[in-house]
C-alpha positions as CSV (number, residue, x, y, z in Angstrom):
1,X,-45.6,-52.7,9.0
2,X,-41.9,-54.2,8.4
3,X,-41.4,-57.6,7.0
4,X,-39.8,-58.7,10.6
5,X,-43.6,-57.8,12.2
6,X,-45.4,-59.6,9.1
7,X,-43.0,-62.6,9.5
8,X,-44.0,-62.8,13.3
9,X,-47.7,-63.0,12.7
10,X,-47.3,-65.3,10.3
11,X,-45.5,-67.6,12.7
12,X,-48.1,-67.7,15.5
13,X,-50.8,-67.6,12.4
14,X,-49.6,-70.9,11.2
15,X,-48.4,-71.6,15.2
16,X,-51.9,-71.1,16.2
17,X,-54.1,-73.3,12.7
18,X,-51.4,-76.2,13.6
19,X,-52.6,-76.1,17.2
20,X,-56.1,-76.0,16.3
21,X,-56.4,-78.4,13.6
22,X,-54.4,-80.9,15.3
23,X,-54.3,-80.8,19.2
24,X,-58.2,-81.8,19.0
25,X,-57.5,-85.0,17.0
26,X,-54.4,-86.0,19.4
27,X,-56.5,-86.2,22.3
28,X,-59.1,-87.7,20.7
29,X,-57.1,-90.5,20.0
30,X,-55.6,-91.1,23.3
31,X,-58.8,-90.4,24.9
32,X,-61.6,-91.9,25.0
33,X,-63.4,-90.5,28.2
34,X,-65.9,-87.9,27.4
35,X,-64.8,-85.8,30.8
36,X,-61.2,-86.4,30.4
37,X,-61.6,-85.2,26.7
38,X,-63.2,-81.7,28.0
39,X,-60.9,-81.4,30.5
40,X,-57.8,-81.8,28.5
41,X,-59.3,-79.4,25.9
42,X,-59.7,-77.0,28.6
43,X,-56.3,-77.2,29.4
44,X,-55.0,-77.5,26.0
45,X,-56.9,-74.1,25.5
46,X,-55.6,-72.2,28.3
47,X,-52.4,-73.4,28.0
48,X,-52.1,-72.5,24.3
49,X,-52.9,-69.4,25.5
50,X,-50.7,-68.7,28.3
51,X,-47.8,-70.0,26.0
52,X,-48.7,-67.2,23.6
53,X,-49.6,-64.5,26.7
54,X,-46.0,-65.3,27.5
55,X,-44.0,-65.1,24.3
56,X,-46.1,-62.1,23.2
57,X,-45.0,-60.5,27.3
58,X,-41.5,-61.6,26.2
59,X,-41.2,-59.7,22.7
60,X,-43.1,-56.8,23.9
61,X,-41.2,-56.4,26.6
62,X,-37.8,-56.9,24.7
63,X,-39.1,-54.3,21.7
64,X,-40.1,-51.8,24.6
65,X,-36.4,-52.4,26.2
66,X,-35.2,-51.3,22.6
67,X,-37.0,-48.6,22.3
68,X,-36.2,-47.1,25.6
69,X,-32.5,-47.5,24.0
70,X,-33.1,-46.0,21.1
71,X,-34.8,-43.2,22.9
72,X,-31.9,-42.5,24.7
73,X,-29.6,-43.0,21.5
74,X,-31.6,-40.1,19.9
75,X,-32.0,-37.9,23.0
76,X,-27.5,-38.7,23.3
77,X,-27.6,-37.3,19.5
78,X,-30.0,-34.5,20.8
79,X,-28.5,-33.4,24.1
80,X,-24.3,-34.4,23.3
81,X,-24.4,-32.9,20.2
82,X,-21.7,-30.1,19.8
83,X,-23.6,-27.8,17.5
84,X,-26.4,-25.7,19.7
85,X,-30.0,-27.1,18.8
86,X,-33.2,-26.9,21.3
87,X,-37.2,-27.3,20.9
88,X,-39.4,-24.0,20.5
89,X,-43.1,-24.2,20.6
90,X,-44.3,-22.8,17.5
91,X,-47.5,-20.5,18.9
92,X,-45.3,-19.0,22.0
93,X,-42.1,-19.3,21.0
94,X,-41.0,-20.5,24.3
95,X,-37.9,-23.1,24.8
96,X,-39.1,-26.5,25.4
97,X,-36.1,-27.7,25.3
98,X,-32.2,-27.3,24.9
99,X,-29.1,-29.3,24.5
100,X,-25.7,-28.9,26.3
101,X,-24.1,-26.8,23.3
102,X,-26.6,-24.3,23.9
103,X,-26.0,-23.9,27.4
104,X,-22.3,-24.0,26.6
105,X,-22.5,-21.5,23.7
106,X,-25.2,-18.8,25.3
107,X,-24.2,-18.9,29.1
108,X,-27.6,-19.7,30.0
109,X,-28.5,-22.5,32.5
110,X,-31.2,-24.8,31.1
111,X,-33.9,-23.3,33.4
112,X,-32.9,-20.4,32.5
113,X,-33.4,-20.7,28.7
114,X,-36.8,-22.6,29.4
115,X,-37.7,-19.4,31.0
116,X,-36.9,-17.4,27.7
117,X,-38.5,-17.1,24.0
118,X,-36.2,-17.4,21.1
119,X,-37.2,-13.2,20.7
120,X,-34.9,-13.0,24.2
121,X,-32.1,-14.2,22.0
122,X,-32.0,-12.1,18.9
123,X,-31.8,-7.9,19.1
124,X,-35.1,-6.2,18.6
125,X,-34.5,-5.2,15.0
126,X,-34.9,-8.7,14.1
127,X,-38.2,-9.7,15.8
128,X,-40.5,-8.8,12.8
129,X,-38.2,-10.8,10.7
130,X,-38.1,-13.6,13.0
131,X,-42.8,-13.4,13.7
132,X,-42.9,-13.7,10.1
133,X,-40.5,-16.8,9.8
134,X,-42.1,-18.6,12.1
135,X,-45.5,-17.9,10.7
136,X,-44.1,-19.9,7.4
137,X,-45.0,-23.6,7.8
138,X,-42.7,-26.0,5.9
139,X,-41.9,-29.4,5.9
140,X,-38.6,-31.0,6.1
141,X,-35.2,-29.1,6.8
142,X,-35.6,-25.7,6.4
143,X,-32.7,-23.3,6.2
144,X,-33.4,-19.9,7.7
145,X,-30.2,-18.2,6.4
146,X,-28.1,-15.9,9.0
147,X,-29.4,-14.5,12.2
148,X,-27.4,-12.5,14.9
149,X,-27.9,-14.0,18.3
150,X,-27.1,-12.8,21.5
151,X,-25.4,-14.4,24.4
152,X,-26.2,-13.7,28.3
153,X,-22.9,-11.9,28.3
154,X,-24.6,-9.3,25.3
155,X,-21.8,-10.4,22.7
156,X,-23.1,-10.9,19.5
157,X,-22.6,-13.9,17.4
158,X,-23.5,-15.0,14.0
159,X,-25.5,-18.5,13.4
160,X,-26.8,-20.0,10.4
161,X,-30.0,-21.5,11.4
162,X,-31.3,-24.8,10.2
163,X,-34.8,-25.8,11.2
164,X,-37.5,-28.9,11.1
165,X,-40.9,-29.0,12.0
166,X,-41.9,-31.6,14.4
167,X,-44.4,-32.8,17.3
168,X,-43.0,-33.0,20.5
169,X,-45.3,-33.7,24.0
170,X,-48.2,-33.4,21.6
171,X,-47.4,-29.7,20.5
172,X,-46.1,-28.4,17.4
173,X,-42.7,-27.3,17.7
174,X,-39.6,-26.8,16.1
175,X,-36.1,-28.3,16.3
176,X,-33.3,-25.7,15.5
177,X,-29.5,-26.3,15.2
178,X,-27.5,-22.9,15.3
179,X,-24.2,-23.1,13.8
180,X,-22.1,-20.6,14.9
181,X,-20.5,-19.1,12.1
182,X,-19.1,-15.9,13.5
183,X,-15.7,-16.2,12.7
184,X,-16.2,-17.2,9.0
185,X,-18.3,-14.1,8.9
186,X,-15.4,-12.1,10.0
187,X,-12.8,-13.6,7.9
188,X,-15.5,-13.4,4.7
189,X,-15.5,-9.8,5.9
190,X,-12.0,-9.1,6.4
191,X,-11.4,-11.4,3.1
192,X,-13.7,-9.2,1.2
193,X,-12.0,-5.8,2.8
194,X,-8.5,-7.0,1.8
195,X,-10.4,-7.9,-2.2
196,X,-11.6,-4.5,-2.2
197,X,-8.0,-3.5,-0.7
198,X,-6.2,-5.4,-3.7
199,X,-8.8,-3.9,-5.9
200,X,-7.9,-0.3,-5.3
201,X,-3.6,-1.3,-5.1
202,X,-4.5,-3.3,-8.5
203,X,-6.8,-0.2,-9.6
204,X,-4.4,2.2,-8.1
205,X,-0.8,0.5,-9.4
206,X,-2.7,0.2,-13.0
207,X,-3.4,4.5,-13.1
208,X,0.5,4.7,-12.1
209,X,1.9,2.3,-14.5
210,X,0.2,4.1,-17.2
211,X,1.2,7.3,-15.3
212,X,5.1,5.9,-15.7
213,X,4.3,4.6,-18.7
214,X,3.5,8.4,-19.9
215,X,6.3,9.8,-17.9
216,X,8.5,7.7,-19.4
217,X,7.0,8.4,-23.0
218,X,7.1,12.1,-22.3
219,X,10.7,11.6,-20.8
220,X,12.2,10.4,-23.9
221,X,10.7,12.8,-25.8
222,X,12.3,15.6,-23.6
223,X,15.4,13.8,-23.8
224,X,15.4,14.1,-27.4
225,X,14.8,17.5,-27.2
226,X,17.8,17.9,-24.3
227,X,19.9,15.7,-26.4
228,X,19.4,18.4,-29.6
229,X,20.1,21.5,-27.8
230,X,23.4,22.9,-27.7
231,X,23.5,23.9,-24.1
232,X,25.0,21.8,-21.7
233,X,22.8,19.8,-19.5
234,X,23.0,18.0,-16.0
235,X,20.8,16.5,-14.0
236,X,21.5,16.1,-10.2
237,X,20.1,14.5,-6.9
238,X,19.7,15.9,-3.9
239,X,23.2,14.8,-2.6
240,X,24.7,16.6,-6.1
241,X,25.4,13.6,-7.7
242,X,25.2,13.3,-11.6
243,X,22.4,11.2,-12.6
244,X,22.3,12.0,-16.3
245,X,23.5,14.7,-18.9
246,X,22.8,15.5,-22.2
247,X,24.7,14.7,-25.7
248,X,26.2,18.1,-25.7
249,X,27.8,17.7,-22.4
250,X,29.7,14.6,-23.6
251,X,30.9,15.7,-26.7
252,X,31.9,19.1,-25.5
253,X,33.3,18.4,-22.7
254,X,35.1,15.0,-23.4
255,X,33.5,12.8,-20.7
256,X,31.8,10.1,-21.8
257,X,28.5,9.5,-19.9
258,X,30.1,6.3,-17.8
259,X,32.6,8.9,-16.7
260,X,30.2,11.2,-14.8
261,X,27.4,9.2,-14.0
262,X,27.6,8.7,-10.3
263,X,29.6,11.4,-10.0
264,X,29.8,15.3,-8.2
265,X,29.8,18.7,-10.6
266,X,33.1,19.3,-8.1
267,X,34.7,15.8,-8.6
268,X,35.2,15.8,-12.9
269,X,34.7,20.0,-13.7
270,X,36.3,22.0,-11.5
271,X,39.9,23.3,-11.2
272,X,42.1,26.2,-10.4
273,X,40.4,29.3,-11.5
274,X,37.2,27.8,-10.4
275,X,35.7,30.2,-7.6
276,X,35.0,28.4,-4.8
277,X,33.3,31.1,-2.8
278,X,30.5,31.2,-6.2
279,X,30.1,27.7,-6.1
280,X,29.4,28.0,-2.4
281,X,26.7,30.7,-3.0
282,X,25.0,28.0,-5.2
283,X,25.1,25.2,-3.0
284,X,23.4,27.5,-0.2
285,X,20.9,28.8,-2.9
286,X,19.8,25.1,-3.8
287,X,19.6,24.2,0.0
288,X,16.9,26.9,0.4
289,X,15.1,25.3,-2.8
290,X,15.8,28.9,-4.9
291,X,16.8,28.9,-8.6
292,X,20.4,30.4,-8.9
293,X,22.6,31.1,-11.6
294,X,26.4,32.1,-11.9
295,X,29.3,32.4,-14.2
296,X,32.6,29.7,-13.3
297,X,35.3,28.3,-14.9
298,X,35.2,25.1,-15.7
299,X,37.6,22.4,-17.0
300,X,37.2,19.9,-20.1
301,X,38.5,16.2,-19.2
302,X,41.5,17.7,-21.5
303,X,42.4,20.1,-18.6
304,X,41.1,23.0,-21.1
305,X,39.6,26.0,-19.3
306,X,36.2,26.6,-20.8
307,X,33.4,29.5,-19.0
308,X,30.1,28.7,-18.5
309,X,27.0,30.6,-17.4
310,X,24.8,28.0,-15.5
311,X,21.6,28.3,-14.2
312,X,20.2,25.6,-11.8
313,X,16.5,24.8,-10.6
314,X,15.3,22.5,-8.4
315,X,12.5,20.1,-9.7
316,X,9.5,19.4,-7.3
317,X,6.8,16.9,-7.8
318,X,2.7,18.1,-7.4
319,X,2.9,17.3,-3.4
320,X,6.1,19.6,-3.1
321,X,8.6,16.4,-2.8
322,X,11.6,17.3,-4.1
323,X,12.8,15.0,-7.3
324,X,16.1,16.7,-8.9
325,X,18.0,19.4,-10.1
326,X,18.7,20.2,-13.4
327,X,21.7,22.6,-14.6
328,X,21.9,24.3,-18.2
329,X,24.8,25.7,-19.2
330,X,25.8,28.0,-21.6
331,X,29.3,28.4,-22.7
332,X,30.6,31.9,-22.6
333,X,34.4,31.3,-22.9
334,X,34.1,33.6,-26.2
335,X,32.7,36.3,-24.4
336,X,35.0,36.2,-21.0
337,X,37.9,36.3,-23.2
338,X,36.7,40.0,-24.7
339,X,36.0,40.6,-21.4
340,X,39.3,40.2,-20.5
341,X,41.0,41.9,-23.4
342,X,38.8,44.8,-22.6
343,X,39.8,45.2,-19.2
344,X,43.1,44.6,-19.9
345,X,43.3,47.6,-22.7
346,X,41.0,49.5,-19.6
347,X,43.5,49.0,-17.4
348,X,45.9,50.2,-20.4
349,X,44.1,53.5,-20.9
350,X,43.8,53.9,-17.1
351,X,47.8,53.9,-17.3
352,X,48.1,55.9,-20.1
353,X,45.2,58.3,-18.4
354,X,47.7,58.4,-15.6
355,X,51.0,59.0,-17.2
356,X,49.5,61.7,-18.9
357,X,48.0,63.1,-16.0
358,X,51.1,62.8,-13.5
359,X,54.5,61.9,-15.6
360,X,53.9,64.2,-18.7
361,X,52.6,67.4,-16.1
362,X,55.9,67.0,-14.3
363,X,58.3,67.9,-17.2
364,X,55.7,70.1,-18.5
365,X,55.3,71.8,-15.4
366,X,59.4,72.0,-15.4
367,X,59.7,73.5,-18.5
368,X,57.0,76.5,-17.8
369,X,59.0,76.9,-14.9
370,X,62.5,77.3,-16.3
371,X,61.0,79.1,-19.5
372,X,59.8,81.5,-17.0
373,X,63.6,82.2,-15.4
374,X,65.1,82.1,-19.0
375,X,62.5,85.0,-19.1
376,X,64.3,87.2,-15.8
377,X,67.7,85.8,-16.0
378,X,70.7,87.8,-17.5
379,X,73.7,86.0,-16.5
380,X,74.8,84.1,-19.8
381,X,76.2,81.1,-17.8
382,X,73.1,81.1,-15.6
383,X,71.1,81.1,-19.0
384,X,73.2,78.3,-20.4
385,X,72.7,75.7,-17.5
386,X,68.3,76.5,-17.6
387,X,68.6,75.7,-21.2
388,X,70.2,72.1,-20.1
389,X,67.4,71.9,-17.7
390,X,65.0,72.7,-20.1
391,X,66.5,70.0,-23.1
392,X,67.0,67.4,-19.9
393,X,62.9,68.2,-19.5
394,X,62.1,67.9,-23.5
395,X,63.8,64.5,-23.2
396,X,61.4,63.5,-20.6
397,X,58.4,64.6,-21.7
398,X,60.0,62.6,-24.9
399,X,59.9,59.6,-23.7
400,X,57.3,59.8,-21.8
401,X,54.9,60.8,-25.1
402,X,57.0,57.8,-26.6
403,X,56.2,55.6,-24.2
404,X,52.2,56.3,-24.0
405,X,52.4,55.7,-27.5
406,X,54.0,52.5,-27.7
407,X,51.4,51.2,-25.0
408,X,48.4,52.5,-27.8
409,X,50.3,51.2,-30.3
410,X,50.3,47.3,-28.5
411,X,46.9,48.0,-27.5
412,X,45.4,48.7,-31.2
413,X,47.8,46.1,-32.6
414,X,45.5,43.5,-30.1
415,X,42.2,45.1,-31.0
416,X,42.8,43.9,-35.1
């Protein structure tokens, strides 16, 4: 009872003793008829009475005009609400009752759905989840967690499901607002699949920072190791363009390491004697991938000539990318110049093999020949002018011995 009721009662309690204890005494004092006193009590009575009939019809007929408002205020919150709800019956399951949002969400026309269980709505691996749920009885708001739902169309959606256990046309039921959720499912979904994403790039850029971080460590212990040995090193792109050399390089060849970086073998090393038609058989080597190796002449940044023998691989990564090439060369300007000088005291010999075997058998062969008609000849003057011959040959085959000599001479002169 609220303290508006209690007040109400009160008021025709205290209404109704004032009436009694006093409307009796009135009329007794005005009259003094014995009939007219019955009468008038009569109608004092009755009248009491249909005054209180009357305020009574009045209030109960204004509280009953409320409630029918307040009825319709809570059916407004039930049927305008925009999150789905309806009414199931808790022993058959069957819609008793749904709201627009329902109709609006599912596709179903409100018959239709009275026609249905709450089973129609859900796929079949759910039903033994959903006959034990509703088995549970449990007052106040219960929250069922996540069901999939299906829509007359047959797309699935996601609800949360949020539940309360009431009486409604004298049967137990259920009241049910689904709150479709879907979309927050997929973005938790695709939120969690670009985590795991960043996950493996964080996992995956961690493995290859210590990878550099090794490859780095391991590169400056190899350059070290370049920068120790005497060989002259070079390391190239794929377009042929200097991307580092060794110590030796720079201090044998005069170019500081500003003064090649950037730059091509061809632009800073080459020169006159350099044979192009060698360097070209590299080039097509390192285009088929093949490790090649060559003698050249190079030049210092001096302009000095200076021989190398270089050998060039390409570098290729585990997946078969290529990453660089790297030339050592070996300086062999030492050993080219005894090349030279040898073939130039070859080429000595092979002249003095010649002369020998041409210009010294000519006067030889001219002096058998006259000491052969010095042999038959009688005539004195005859005799006299082979004997000139034969001095003019002698004189020949003089110089000619001279001359051979001379040439063995220069040539062992060179070899001390």
């Amino acid at each position: 009872m609220t303290v508006r009721s209690a007040l109400i009662a009160l008021v025709f309690l205290i209404a109704g003793l004032i009436w009694a204890l006093f409307s009796d005494a009135l009329i007794s004092l005005y009259i003094d008829d014995i009939e007219k006193h019955f009468v008038l009590r009569i109608l004092n009575d009755v009248g009491f009475f249909l005054i209180i009939a009357f305020v009574l019809y009045k209030m109960i007929r204004r509280q009953h005009n409320k409630l029918i408002v307040s009825e319709e205020q809570y059916r407004n919150l039930f049927t305008s609400n925009p999150t789905p709800m309806w009414i199931f019956e808790k022993d058959t399951l069957k819609f008793i009752e749904v709201n627009n949002a329902a109709v609006e969400k599912y596709g179903y026309t409100r018959d239709e759905f009275l026609q249905l269980t709450i089973k129609d709505i859900r796929p079949a691996k759910d039903h033994e989840r959903l006959y034990q749920l509703t088995r549970v009885i449990k007052e106040g708001i219960n929250l069922a967690g996540n069901w999939q739902h299906i829509k007359k169309s047959g797309e699935a959606i996601i609800v949360t499901i949020t539940s309360h256990v009431i009486t409604f046309n004298s049967k137990a039921c259920k009241l049910v607002m689904a709150t479709d959720i879907t979309e927050i499912v997929e973005k938790e979904k695709q939120l969690e699949k670009a985590f795991d994403k960043e996950k493996a790039l964080n996992e995956e850029l961690e493995k290859k920072i210590k990878a550099v971080n090794r490859a780095r460590e391991q590169s400056n212990r190899l350059e070290k190791v370049i920068n120790r040995i005497q060989n002259l090193v070079l390391i190239t792109n794929k377009d042929a363009v200097i991307t580092w050399v060794n110590r030796a390089f720079t201090e044998f060849t005069g170019y500081s390491y500003k003064d090649v970086i950037g730059k091509r073998p061809a632009d800073i090393l080459f020169g006159p004697n350099t044979n192009l038609k060698i360097v070209n058989e590299l080039i097509s080597s390192l285009k088929n991938g093949d490790f090649c190796t060559a003698e050249l002449a190079n030049y210092k940044k001096s302009g000095e000539e200076y021989w190398t023998q270089i050998s060039i691989s390409p570098i290729y990564n585990s997946v078969g990318e290529f990453q660089f090439n790297i030339a050592v060369e070996n300086i062999i300007t030492e050993r080219k110049e005894k090349e030279m000088e040898l073939q130039a005291q070859h080429n000595v010999l092979k002249q003095v093999a010649w002369s020998n075997s041409h210009e010294v058998r000519r006067p030889v062969c001219s002096i058998i020949s006259i000491v052969n008609l010095l042999k038959c000849s009688t005539n004195e003057e005859e005799k006299q002018q082979l004997i000139e011959l034969l001095d003019k040959c002698a004189a020949d085959l003089d110089g000619i011995v001279r001359n051979n000599n001379d040439k063995l001479s220069a040539l062992a002169q060179n070899n001390k």
